[in-house]
Structure formats: structure tokens, C-alpha cells
C-alpha positions as CSV (number, residue, x, y, z in Angstrom):
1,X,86.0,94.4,114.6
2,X,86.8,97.9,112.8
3,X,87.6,101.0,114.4
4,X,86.1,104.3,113.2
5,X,87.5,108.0,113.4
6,X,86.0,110.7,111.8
7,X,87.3,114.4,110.9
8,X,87.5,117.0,113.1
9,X,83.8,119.2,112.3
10,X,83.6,122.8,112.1
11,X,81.8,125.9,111.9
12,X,80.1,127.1,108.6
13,X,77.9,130.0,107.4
14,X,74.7,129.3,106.4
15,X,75.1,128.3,102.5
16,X,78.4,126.8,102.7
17,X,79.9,123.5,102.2
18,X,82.1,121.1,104.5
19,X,83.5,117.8,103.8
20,X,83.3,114.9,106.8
21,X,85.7,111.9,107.0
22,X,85.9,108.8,108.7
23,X,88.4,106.0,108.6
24,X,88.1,102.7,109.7
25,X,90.2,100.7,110.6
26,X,90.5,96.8,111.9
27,X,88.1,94.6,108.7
28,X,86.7,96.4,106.9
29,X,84.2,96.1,103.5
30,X,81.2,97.5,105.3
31,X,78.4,99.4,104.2
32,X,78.6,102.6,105.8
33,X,76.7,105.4,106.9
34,X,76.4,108.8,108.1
35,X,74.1,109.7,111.4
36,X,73.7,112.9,113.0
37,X,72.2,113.5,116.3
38,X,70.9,117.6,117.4
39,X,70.0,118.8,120.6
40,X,67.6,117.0,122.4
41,X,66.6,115.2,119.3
42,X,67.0,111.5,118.4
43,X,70.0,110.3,116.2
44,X,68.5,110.3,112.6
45,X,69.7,109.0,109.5
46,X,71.9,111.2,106.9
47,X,72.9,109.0,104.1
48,X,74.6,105.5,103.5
49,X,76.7,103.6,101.2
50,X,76.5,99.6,100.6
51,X,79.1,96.9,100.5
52,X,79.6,95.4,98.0
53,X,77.2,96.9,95.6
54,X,77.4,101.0,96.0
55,X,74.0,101.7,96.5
56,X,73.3,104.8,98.2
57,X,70.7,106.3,100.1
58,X,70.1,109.2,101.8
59,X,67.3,111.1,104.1
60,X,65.0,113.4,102.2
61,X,66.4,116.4,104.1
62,X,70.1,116.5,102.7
63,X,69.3,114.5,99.3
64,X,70.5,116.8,96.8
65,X,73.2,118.8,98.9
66,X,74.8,116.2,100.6
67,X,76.6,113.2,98.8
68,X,78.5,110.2,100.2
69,X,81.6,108.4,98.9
70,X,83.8,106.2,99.5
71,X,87.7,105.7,98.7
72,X,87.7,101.7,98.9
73,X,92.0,102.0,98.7
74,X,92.3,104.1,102.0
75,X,89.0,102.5,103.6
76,X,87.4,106.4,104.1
77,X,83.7,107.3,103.4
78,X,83.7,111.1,103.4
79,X,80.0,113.0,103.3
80,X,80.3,116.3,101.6
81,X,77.8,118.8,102.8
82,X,76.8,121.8,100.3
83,X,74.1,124.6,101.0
84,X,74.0,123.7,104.6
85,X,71.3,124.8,106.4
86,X,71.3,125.9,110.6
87,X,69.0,123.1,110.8
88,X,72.1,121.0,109.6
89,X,73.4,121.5,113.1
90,X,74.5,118.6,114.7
91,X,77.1,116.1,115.8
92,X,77.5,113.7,113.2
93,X,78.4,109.9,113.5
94,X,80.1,107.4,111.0
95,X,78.5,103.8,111.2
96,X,79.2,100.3,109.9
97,X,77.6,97.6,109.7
98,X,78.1,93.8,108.3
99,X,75.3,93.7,106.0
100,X,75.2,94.8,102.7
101,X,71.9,96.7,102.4
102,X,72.5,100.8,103.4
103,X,69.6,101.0,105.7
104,X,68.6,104.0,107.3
105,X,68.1,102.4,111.1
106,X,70.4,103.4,113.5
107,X,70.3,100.0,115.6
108,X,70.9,98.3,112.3
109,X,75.1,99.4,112.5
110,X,77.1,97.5,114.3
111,X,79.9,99.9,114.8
112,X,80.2,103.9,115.6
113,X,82.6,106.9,115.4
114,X,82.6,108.8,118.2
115,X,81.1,111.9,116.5
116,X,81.9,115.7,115.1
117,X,80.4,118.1,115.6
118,X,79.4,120.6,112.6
119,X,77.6,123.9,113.4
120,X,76.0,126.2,110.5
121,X,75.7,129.5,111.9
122,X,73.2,131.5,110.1
């Protein structure tokens, strides 16, 4: 079982950058990922991280401005956000899962944060 909590989101201009973080707690040694979720929209995929082996992924729409990383000693993955976009708005989850591929399904995590919201005004 693990416990995720992420950072309290905000409210950016257009062009600016935030930093998320979530940190689990319980087991840990997951892969973990980022999901976000907009306005009558389906929760989508923003980037991952394996477990054991680091490999990272991320959707084609952030790649390049966004980057995910972990701090293995505190058991935090944090997803900095650069150049953000209004289409950036959402509420964004932290996920885990058990296996140690970073997919990019949502029904492939096993565990969830319970979201923050972020908001680029443009």
C-alpha cells in the first residue's frame, strides 16, 4: 500500500514555470507518474518515471517543457513545468504503480493522489 500527497497547485501566467510534488508514503519503489485531467476531458497522461531503471517518458504535448524526477532518499517525484501553456490547465494527479515499465495508461497505476489543481492564465 503507499499513500500519495501532492503540492498544493497554483496559478501562473502564460509562459511561466511551476514545480509539482508528490510524496508517497507506506512501500514504496514505484514507477511513478504524472496525470492531468481538464474540464470535461478524460484524464491523459503527462509523463512518468520507472522503478528500478529511470526510464522516462512523457506525452508529446509537454516533452520539452516539462521534466520529471525523482528524489529516491525522500520518496518525492516532483514534475517541473516551464513555458506553460493555458491549455496546461488542469488538475493534476501523481500515480504509482507496481510495475516497472512507465506506461502512459491511466488504468495501468495502481495508486492515486488526490489531485492539484494548476491554472495558466493567459
Amino acid at each position: 500500500q503507499v499513500q500519495l500527497v501532492e503540492s498544493v497547485g497554483s496559478t501562473v501566467q502564460a509562459g511561466g514555470s511551476l514545480t509539482l510534488s508528490c510524496e508517497a508514503s507506506g512501500r514504496t519503489r514505484y514507477t511513478m507518474g504524472w496525470f492531468r485531467q481538464a474540464p470535461g476531458k478524460e484524464r491523459g497522461f503527462v509523463a512518468a518515471v520507472s522503478w528500478p531503471g529511470g526510464g522516462i517518458n512523457y506525452a508529446d504535448s509537454v516533452d520539452g517543457r516539462f521534466t520529471i524526477s525523482t528524489d529516491n532518499t525522500k520518496n518525492i517525484v516532483y514534475l517541473r513545468m516551464t513555458k506553460l501553456k493555458p491549455e496546461d490547465t488542469a488538475v493534476y494527479f501523481c500515480a504509482a504503480r507496481r510495475g516497472g515499465v512507465a506506461t502512459t495508461f491511466a488504468n495501468t497505476y495502481d495508486y492515486w493522489g488526490q489531485g492539484t489543481q494548476v491554472t495558466v492564465s493567459s
